[in-house]
N, C-alpha and C positions, 0 to 999 in steps of 0.2 A: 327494758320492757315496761310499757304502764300498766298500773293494775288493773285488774277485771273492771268491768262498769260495775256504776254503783248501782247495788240492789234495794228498793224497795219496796213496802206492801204491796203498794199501788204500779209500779213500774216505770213510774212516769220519768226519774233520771237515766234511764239505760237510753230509751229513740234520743233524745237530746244529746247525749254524751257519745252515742253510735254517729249520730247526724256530723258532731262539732267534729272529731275526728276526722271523720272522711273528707273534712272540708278543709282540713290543714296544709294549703299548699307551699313549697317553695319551690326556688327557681335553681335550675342546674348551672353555676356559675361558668361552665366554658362554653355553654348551648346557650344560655337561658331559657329554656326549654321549661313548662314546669313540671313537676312530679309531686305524688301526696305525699305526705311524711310517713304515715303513721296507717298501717296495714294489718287489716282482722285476723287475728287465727284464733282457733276452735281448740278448746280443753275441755276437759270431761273430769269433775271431782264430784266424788261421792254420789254417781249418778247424774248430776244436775250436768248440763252443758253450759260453758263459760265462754265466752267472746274477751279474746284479749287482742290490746294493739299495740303493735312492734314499731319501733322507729324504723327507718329502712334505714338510714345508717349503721344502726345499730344490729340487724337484723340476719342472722346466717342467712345462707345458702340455702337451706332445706326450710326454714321459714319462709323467708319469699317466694319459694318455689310451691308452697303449700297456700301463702294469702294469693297469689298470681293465677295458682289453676283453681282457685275457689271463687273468684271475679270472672276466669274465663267462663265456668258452670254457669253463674248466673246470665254472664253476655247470651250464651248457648239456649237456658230456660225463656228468657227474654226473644230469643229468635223463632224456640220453639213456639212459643204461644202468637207471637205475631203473624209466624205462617198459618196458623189454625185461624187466626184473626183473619187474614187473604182469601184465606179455602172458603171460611162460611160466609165472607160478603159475594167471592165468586161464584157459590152455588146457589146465594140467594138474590142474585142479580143476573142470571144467565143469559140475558140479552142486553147486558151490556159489557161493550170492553173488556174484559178480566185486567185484573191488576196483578202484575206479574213483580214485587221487588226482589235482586237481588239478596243472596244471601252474603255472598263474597265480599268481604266488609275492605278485605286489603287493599285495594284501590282508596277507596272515601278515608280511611285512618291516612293514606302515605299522602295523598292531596292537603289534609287538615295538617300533616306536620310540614308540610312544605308551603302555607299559604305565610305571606309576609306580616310579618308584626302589625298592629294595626300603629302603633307608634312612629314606623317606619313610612307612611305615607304622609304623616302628618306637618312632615316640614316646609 
């Protein structure tokens, strides 16, 4: 497990070090598919809340299953507000078109994992 983010006065190492993490990608050597390494979960000491990140190698069963439905929340939060984003342009445009997006993501996620390498056209 790596340690907590570093704390402090100002705050300014936690976004950077939350950012760099998320940003650690490798590649699944029989897919090559990629995946992040290194996935958030939530501790609680002495009242404060702590963000720690888990190798997924490294990582149980009930951690990943705790960083995965806490990513699903935010997709979900993200969906939420976007549909409120639809609602209020289509009630403040009512003579035009409504814009109607799908929420159903599973179709665009299986097309993005099924489009070709871009390395793969390039020969």
């Amino acid at each position: 497990m790596v340690a907590p983010e570093a704390s402090r006065p100002d705050g300014s190492a936690r976004p950077r070090f939350s950012t760099a993490a998320r940003e650690v990608i490798d590649y699944d050597k029989k897919t090559g598919k990629p995946f992040r390494i290194y996935h958030a979960l939530k501790a609680s000491q002495g009242g404060t809340q702590l963000h720690f990140f888990v190798d997924i190698e490294e990582a149980t069963r009930s951690q990943m299953l705790v960083s995965l439905v806490n990513r699903r929340e935010q997709m979900v939060s993200d969906g939420l507000m976007l549909s409120y984003d639809q609602d209020h342009w289509n009630d403040a445009h009512a003579s035009e078109e409504p814009i109607q997006l799908p929420m159903d993501l599973t179709f665009d996620i299986e097309l993005r994992k099924n489009v070709p390498d871009e390395d793969e056209g390039a020969a």
